[in-house]
N, C-alpha and C positions, 0 to 999 in steps of 0.2 A: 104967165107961168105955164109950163110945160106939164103934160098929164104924167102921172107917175105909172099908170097902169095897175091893174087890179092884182096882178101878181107881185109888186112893190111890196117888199115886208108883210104886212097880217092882210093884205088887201083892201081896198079905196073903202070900206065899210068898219075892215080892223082898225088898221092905221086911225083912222077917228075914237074907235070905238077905245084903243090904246090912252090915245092922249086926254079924253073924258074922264077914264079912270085914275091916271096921274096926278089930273089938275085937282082930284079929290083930296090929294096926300099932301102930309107936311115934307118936306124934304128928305131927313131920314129914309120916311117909309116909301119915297120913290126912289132911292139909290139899291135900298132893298129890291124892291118888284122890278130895276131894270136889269137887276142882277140876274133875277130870277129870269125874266125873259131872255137876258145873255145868255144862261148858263142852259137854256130847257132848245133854245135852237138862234146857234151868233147867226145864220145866214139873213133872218129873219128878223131879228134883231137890227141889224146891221141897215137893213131895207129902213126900217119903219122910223130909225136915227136918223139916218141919210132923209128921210119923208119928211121928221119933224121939222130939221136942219133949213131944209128948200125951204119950206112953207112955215116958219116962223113960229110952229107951236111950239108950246115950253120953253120960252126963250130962259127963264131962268136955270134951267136943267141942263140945256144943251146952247144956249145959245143961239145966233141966228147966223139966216148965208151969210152972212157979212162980217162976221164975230162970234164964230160958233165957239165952245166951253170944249177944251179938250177935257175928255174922260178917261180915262184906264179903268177898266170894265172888272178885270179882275182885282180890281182896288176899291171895289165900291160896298 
């Protein structure tokens, strides 16, 4: 697997530190907080999906490289 770099979405500390806090949530309240992270900055957002996406966290959220979960961000 390919490094994603420390500027990837929240950074190789955020990016983790993101998906600890999700896996805390029931469903609901992660469509909420991804919202919130869509809406507060998409670039970074955007990174840290693409992070999950690669690297197989939250497969029920997002799904995986291989069958990721289309979203619509502003629908959530």
């Amino acid at each position: 697997m390919a490094t994603l770099g420390c500027n990837y979405g929240y950074g190789d500390w955020g990016n983790v530190a993101e998906v600890v806090h999700m896996e805390e949530l029931d469903y609901d309240d992660q469509k909420e907080y991804a919202k919130k992270l869509w809406q507060e900055d998409p670039e970074r957002y955007f990174g840290w999906k693409e992070f999950c996406i690669r690297c197989n966290q939250l497969p029920d959220f997002f799904g995986t490289r291989h069958n990721p979960i289309p979203i619509d961000e502003s629908k959530l």
